[in-house]
N, C-alpha and C positions, 0 to 999 in steps of 0.2 A: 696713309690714305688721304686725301688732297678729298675736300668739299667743296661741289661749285654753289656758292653762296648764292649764285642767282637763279639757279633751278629752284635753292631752297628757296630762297623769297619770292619766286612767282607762285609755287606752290600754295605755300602759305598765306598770298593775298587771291588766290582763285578761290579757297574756301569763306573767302572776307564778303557776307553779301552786303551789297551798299544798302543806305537808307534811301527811299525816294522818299522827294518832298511834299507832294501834291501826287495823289490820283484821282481821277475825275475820269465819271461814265456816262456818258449817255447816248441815246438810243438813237441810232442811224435808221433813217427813215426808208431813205433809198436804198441801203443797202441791207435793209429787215435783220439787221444784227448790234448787237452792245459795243461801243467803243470806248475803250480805253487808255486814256493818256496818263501815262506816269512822267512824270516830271522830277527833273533832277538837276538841278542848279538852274539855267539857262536852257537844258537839252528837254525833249521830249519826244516821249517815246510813245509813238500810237500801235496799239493792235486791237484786231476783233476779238469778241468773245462770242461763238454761236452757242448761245441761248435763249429759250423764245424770249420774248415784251412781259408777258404776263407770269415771270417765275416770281418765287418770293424772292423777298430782301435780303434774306438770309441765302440762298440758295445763289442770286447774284452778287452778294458780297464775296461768300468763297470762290464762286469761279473766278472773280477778278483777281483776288488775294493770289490762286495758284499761277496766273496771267502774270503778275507782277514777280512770283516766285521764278517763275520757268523763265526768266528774262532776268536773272542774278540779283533780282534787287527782295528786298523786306519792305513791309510797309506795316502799318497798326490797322488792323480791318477796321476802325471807329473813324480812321480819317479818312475813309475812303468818301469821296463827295457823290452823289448818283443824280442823275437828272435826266430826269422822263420827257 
């Protein structure tokens, strides 16, 4: 039975989530929604997060944390930077 090693090892690096280096929020004015960039090496990566201005801290840390998750990366929710 013959294995293709490189199915295995794609496999195996799609469950690999990378670490971002920098995520940084803040609040777009014009477009009444949270932005956030996850940063990874030289790249960055912008999306929205629709939740209102006024949530808690707690309540916009996780959504960004699941933002950064559902875009393959990890991040430590303490480094996450927010700026209003």
């Amino acid at each position: 039975m013959a294995v293709d090693w490189n199915q295995l090892s794609y496999s195996f690096q799609s469950e690999v989530a990378m670490r971002a280096d920098r995520v940084e929020v803040t609040w777009d004015e014009g477009k009444s929604n949270w932005l956030v960039r996850i940063a990874i090496g030289e790249e960055v990566i912008r999306r929205r997060c629709n939740i209102p201005k006024n949530s808690d801290e707690q309540t916009l840390r996780s959504a960004v944390q699941k933002t950064v998750q559902d875009e393959g990366y990890e991040s430590n929710p303490t480094n996450i930077s927010i700026h209003v």
